[in-house]
N, CA, C and O atoms as CSV, one atom per row, in Angstrom:
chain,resi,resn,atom,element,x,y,z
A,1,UNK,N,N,138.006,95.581,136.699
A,1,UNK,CA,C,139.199,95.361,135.894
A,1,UNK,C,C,140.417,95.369,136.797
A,1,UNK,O,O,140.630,96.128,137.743
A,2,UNK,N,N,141.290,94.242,136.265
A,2,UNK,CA,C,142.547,94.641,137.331
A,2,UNK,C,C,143.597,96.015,136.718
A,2,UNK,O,O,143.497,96.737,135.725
A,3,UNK,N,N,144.571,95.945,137.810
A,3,UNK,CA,C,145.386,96.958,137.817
A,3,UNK,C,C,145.928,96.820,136.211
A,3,UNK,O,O,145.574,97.796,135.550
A,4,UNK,N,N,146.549,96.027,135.600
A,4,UNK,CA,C,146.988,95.608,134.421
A,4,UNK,C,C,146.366,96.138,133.500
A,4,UNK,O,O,146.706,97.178,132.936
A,5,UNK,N,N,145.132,95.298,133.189
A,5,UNK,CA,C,143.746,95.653,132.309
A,5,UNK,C,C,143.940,97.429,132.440
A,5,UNK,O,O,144.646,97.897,131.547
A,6,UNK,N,N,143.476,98.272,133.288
A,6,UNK,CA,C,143.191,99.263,133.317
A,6,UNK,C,C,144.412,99.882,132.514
A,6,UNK,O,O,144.298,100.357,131.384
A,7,UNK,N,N,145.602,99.816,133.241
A,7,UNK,CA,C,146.549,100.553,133.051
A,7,UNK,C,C,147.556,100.293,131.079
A,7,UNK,O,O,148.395,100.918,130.430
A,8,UNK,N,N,146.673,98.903,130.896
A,8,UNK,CA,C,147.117,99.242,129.076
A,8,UNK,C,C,145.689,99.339,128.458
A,8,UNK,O,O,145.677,99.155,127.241
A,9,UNK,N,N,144.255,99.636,129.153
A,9,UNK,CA,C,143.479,100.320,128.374
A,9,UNK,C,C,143.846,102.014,128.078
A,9,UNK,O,O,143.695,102.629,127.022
A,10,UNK,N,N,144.436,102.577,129.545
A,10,UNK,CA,C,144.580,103.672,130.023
A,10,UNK,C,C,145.958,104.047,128.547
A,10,UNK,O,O,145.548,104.406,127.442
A,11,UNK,N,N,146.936,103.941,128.722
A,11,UNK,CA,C,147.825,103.192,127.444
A,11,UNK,C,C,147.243,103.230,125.600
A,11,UNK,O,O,147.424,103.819,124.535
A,12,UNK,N,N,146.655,102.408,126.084
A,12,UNK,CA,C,145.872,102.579,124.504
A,12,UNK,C,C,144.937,103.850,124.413
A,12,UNK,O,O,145.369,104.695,123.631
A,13,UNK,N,N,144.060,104.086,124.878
A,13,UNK,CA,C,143.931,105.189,124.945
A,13,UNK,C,C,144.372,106.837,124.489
A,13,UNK,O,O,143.984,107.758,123.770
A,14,UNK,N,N,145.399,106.502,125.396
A,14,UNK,CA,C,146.694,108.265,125.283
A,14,UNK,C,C,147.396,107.896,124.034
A,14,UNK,O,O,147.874,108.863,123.442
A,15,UNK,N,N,147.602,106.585,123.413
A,15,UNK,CA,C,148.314,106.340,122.140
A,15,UNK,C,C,147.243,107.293,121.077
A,15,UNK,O,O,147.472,108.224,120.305
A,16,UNK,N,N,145.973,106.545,121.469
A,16,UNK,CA,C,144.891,107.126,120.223
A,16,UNK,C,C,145.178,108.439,120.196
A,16,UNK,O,O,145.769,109.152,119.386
A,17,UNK,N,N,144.590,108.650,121.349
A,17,UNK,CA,C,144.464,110.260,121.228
A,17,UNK,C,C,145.543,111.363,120.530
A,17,UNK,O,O,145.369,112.242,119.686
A,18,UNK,N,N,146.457,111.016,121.099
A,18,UNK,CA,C,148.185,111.387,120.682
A,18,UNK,C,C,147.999,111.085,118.877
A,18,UNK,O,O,147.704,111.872,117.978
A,19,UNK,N,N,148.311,109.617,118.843
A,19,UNK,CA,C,148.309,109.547,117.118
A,19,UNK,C,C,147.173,110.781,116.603
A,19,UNK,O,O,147.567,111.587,115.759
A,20,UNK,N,N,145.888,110.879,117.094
A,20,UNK,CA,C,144.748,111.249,116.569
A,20,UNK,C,C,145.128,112.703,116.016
A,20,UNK,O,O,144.915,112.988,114.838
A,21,UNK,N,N,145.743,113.677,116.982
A,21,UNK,CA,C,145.832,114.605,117.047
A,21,UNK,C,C,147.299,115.176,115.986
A,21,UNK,O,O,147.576,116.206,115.372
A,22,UNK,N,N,147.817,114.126,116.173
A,22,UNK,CA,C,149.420,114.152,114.761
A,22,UNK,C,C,148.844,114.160,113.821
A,22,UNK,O,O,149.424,115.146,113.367
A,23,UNK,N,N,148.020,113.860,112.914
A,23,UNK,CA,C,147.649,113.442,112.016
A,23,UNK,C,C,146.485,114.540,111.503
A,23,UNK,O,O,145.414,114.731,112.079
A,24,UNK,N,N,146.955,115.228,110.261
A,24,UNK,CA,C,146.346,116.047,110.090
A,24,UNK,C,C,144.638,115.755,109.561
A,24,UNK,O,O,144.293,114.742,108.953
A,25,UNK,N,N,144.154,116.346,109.766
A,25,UNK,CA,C,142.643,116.438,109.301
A,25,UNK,C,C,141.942,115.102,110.654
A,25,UNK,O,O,140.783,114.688,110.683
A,26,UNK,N,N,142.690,114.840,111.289
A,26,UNK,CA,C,142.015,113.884,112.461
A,26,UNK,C,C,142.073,114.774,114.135
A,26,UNK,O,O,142.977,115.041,114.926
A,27,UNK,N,N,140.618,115.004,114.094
A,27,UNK,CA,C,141.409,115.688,115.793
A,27,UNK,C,C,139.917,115.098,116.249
A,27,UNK,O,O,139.079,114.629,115.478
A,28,UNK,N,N,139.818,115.210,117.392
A,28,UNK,CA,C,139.160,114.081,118.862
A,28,UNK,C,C,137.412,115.334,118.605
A,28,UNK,O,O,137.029,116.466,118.308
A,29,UNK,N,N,136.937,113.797,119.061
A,29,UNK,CA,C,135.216,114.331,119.046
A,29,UNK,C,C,135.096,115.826,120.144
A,29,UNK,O,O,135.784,116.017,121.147
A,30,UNK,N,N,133.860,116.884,119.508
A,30,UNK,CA,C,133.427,117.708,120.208
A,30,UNK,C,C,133.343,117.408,121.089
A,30,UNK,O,O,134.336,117.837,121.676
A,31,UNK,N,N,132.499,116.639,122.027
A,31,UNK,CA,C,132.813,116.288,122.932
A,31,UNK,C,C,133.650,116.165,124.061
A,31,UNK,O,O,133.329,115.963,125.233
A,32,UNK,N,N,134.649,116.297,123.609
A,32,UNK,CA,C,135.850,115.977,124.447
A,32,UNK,C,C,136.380,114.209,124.527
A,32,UNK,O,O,137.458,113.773,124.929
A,33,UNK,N,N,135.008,113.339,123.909
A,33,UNK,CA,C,135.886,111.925,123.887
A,33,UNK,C,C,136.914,111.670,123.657
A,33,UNK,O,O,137.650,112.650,123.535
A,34,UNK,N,N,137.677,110.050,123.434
A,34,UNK,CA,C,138.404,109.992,122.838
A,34,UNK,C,C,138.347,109.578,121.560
A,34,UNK,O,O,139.280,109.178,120.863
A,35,UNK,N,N,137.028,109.710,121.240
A,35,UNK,CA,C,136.581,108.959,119.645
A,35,UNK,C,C,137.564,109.837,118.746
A,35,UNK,O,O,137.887,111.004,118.971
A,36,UNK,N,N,137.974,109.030,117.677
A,36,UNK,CA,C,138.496,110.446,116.911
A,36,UNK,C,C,137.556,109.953,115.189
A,36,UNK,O,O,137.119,108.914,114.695
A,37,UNK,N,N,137.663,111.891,114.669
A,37,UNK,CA,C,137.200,111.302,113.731
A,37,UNK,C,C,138.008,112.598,112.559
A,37,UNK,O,O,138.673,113.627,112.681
A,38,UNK,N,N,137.417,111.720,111.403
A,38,UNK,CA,C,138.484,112.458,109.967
A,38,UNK,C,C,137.155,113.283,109.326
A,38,UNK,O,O,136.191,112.732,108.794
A,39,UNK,N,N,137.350,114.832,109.518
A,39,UNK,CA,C,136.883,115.568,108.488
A,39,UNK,C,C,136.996,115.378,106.643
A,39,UNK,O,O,137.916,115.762,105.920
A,40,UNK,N,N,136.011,114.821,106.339
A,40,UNK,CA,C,136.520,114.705,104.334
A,40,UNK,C,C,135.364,115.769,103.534
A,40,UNK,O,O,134.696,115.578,102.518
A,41,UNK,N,N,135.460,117.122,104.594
A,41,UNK,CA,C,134.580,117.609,103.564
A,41,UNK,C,C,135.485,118.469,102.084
A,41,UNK,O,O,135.009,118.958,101.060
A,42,UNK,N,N,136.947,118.358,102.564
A,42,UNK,CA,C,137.751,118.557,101.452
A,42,UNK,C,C,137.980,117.588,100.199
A,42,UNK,O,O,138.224,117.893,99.032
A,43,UNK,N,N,137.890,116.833,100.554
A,43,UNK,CA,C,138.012,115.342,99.655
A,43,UNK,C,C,138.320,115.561,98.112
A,43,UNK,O,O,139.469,115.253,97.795
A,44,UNK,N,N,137.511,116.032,97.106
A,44,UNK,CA,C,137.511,116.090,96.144
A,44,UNK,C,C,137.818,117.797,95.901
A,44,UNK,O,O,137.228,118.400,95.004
A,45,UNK,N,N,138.751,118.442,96.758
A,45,UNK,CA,C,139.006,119.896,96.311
A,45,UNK,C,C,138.759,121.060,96.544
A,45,UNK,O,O,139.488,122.051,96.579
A,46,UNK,N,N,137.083,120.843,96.801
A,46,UNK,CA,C,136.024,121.917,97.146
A,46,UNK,C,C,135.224,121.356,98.421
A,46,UNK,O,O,134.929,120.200,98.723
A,47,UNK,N,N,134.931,122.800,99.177
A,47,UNK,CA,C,134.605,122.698,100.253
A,47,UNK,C,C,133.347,123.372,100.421
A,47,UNK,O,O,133.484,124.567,100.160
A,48,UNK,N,N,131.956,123.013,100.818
A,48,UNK,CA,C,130.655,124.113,100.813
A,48,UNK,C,C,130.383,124.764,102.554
A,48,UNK,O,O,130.123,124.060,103.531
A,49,UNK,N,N,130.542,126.342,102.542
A,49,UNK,CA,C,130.294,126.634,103.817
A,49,UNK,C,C,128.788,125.764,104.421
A,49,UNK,O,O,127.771,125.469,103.793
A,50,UNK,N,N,129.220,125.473,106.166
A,50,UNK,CA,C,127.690,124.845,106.527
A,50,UNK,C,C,127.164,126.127,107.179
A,50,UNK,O,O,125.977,126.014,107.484
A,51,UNK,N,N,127.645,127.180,107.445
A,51,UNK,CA,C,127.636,128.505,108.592
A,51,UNK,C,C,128.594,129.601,107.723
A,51,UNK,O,O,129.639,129.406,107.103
A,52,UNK,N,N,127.989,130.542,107.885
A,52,UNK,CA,C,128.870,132.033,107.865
A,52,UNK,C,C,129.975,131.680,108.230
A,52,UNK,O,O,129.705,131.638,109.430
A,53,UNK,N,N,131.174,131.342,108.177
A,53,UNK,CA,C,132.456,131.011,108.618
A,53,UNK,C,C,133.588,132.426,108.319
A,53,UNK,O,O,133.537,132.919,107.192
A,54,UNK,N,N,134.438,132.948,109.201
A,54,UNK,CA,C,135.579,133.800,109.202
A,54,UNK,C,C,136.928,132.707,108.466
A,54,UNK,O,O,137.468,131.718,108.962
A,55,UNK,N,N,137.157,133.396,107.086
A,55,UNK,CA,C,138.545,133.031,106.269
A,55,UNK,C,C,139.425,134.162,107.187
A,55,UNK,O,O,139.171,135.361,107.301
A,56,UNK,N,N,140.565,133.381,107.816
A,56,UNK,CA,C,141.664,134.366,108.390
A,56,UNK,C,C,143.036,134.236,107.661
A,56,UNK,O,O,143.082,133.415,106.744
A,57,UNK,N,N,144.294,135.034,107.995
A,57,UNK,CA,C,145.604,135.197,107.482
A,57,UNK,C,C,146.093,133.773,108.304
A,57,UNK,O,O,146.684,133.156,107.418
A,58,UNK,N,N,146.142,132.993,109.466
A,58,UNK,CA,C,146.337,132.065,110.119
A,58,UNK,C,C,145.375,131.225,110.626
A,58,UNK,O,O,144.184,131.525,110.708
A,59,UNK,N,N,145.864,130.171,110.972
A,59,UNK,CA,C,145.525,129.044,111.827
A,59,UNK,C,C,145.062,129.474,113.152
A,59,UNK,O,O,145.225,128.662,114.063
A,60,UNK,N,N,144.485,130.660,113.445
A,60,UNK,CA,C,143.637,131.071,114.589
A,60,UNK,C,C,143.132,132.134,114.609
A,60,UNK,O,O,143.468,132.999,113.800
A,61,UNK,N,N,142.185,132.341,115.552
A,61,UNK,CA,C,141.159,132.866,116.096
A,61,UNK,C,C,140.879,134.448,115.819
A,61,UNK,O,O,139.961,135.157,115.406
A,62,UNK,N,N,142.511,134.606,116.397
A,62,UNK,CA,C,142.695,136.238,116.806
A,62,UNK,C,C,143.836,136.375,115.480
A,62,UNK,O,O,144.648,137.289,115.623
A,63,UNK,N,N,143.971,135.481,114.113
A,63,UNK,CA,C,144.618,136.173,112.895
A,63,UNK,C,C,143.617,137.518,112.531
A,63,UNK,O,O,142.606,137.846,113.151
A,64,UNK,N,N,144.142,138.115,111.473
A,64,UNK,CA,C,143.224,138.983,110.989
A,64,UNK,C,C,142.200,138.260,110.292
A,64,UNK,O,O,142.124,137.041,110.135
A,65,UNK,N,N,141.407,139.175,109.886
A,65,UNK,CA,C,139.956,138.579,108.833
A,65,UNK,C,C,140.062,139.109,107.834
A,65,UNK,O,O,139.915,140.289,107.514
A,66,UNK,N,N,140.424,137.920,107.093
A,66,UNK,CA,C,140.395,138.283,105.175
A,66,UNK,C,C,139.228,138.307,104.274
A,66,UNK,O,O,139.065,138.968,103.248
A,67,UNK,N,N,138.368,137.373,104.911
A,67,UNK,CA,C,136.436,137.752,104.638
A,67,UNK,C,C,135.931,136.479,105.358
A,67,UNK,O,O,136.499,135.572,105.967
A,68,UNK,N,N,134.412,136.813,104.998
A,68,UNK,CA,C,133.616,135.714,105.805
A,68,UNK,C,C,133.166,135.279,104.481
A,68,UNK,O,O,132.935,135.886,103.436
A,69,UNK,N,N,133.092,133.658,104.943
A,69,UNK,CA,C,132.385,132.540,103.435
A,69,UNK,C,C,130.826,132.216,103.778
A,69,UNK,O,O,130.468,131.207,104.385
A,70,UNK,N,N,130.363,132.759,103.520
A,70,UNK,CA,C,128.327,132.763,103.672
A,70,UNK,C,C,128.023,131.458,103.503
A,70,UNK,O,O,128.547,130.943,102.516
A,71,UNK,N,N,127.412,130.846,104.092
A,71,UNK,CA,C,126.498,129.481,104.518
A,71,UNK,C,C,126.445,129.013,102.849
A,71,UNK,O,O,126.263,129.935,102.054
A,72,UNK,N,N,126.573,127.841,102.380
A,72,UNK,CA,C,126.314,127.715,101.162
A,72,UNK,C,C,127.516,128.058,100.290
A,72,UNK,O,O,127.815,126.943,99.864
A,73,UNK,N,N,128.125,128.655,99.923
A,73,UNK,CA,C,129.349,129.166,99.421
A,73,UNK,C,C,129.974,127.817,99.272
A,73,UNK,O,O,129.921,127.030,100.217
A,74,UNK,N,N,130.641,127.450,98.003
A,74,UNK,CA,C,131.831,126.152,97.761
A,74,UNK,C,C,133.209,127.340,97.659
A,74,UNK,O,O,133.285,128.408,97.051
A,75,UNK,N,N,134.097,126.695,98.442
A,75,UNK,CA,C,135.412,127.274,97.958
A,75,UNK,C,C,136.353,125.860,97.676
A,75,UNK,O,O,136.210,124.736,98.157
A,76,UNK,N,N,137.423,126.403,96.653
A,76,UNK,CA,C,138.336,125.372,96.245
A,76,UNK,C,C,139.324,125.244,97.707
A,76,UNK,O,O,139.407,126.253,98.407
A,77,UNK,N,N,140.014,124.055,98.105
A,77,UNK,CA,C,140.780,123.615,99.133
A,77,UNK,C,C,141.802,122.246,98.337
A,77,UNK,O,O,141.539,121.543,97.362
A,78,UNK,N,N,142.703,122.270,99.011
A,78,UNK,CA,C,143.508,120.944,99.006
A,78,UNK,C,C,143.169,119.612,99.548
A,78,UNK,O,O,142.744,119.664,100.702
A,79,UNK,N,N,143.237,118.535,99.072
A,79,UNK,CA,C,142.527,117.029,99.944
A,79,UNK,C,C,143.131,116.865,101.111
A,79,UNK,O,O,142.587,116.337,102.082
A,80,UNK,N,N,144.726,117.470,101.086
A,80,UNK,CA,C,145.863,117.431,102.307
A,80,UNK,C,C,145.925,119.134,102.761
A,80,UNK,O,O,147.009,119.536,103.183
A,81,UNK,N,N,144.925,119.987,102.684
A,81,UNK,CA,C,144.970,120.731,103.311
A,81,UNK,C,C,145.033,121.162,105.047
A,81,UNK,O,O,145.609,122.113,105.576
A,82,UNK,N,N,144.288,120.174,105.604
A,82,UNK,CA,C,143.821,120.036,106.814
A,82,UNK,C,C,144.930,120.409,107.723
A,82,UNK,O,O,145.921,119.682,107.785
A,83,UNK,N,N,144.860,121.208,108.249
A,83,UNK,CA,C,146.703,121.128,109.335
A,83,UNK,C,C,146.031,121.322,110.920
A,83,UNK,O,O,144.834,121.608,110.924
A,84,UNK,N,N,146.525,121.226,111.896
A,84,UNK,CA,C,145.993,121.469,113.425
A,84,UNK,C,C,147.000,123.263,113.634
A,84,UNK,O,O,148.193,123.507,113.458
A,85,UNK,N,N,146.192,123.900,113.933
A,85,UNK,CA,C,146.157,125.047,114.760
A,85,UNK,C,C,145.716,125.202,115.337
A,85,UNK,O,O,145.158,124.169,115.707
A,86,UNK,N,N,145.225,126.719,116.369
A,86,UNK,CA,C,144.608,127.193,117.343
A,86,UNK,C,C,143.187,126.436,117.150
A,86,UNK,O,O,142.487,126.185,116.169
A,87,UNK,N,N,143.063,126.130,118.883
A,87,UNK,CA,C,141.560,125.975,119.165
A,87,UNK,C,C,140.594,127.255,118.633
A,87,UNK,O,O,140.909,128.421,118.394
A,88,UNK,N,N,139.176,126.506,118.537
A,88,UNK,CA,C,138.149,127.256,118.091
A,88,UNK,C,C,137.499,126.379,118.377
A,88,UNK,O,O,137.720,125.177,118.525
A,89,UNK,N,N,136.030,127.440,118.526
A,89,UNK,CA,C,134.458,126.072,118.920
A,89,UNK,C,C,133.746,127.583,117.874
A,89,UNK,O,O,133.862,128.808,117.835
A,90,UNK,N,N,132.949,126.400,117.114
A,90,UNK,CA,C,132.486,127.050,116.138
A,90,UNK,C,C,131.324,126.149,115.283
A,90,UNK,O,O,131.276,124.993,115.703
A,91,UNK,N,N,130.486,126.401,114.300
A,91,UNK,CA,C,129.874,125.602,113.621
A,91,UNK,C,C,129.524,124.122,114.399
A,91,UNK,O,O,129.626,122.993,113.919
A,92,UNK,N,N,129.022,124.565,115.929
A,92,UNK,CA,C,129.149,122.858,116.428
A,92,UNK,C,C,130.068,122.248,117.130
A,92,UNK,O,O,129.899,121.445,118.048
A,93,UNK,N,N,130.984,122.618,116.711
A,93,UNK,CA,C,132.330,122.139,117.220
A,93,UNK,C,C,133.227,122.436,117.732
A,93,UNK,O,O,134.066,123.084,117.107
A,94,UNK,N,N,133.463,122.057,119.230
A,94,UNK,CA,C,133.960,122.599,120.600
A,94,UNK,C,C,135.422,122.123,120.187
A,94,UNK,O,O,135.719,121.192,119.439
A,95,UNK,N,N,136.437,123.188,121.010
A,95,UNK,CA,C,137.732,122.493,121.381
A,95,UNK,C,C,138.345,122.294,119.651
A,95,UNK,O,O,139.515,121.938,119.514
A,96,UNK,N,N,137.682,122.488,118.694
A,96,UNK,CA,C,138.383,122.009,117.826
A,96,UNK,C,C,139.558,122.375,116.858
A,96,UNK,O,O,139.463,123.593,117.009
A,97,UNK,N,N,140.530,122.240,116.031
A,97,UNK,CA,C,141.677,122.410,116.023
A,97,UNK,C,C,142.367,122.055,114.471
A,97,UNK,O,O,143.514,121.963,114.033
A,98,UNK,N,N,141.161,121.931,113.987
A,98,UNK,CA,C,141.674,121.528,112.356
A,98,UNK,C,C,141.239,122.276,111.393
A,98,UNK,O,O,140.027,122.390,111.211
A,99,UNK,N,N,142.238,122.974,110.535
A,99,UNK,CA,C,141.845,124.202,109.526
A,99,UNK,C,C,142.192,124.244,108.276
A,99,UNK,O,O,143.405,124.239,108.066
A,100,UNK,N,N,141.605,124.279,107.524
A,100,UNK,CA,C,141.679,124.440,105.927
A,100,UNK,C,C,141.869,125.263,105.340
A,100,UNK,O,O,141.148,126.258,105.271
A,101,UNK,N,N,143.233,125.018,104.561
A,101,UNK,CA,C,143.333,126.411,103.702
A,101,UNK,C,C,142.345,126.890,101.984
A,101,UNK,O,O,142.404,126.294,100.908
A,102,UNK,N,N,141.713,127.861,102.264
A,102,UNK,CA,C,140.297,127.643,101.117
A,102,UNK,C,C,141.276,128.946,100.333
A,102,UNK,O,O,142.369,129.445,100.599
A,103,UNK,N,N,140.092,129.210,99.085
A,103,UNK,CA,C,140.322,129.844,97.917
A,103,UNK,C,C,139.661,130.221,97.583
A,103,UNK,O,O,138.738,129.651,98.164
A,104,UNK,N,N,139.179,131.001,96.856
A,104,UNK,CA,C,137.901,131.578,95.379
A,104,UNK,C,C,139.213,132.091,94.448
A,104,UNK,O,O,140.346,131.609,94.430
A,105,UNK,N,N,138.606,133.380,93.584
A,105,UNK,CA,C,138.973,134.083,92.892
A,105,UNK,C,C,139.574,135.392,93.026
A,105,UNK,O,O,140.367,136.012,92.317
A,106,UNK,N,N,138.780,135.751,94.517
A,106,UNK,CA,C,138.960,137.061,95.040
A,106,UNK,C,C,140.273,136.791,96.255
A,106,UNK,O,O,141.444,137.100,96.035
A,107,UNK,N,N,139.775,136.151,97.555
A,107,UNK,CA,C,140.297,135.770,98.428
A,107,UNK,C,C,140.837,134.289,98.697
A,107,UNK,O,O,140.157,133.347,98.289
A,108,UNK,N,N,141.965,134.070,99.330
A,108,UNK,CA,C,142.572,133.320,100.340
A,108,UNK,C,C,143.010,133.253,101.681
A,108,UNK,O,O,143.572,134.168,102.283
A,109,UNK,N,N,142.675,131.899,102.220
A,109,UNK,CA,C,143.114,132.115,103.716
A,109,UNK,C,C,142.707,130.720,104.397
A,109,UNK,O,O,142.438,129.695,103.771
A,110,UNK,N,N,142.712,130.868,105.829
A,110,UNK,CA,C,142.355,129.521,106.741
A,110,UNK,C,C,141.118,130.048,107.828
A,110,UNK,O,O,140.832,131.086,108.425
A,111,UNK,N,N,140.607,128.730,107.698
A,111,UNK,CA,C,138.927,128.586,108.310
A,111,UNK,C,C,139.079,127.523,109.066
A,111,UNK,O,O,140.022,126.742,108.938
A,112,UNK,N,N,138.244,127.421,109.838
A,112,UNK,CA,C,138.069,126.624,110.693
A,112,UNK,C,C,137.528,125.205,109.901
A,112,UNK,O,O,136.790,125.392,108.934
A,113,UNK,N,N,137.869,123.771,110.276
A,113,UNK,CA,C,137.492,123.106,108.901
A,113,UNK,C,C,136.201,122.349,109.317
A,113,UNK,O,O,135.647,121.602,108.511
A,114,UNK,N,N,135.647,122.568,110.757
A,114,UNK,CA,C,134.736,121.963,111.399
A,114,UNK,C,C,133.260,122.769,110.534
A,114,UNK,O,O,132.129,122.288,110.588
A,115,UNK,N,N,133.554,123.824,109.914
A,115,UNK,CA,C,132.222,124.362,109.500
A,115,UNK,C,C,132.313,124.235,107.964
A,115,UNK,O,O,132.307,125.237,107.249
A,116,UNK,N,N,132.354,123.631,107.728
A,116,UNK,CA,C,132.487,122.930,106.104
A,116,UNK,C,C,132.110,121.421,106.018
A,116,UNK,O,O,132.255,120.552,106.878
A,117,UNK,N,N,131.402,121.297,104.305
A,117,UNK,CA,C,130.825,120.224,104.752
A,117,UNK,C,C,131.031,119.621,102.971
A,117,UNK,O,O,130.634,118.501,102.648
């Protein structure tokens, strides 16, 4: 490829990634590619744990712990819940950065949104 070619693939590229990462509920493959892809396990409201998952007071790691949602568990969520906070690798998913704010009856809080399905 010439210098050109490279340098507006290189270009397109850092655009994706950049847009990918603005955009809530879109953040970049485990992996580390630049594929990006859209979590919709909120879609219609409710969300079913895929893993034991930690509900926290924040958008990371080291918030406190308000409870854990047991494998199987549906909790209610927003379709535009999705927001980017602190990294976490969890349920599969390295590096990742997109969190959902869930619900029941008892508790509220934010989970990691990579372990929901």
């Amino acid at each position: 490829m010439g210098k050109i070619m490279l340098s507006r693939l290189t270009v397109t590229l850092t655009v994706a990634a950049v847009v990918g990462l603005a955009i809530p509920g879109v953040a970049g493959a485990a992996d580390g590619s630049t594929e990006l892809r859209t979590n919709t396990a909120c879609n219609d409201g409710k969300a079913t744990a895929v893993e034991n998952v930690a509900i926290r007071t924040s958008t990371s790691t080291s918030a406190a712990l308000v409870t854990t949602a047991l494998k199987g568990q549906t909790w209610a969520c927003g379709s535009t819940s999705v927001i980017l906070g602190g990294r976490y690798t969890a349920c599969g998913t390295t590096n990742g950065n997109g969190w959902f704010y869930v619900y029941n009856d008892n508790y509220a809080g934010y989970t990691a949104s990579g372990c929901w399905g």
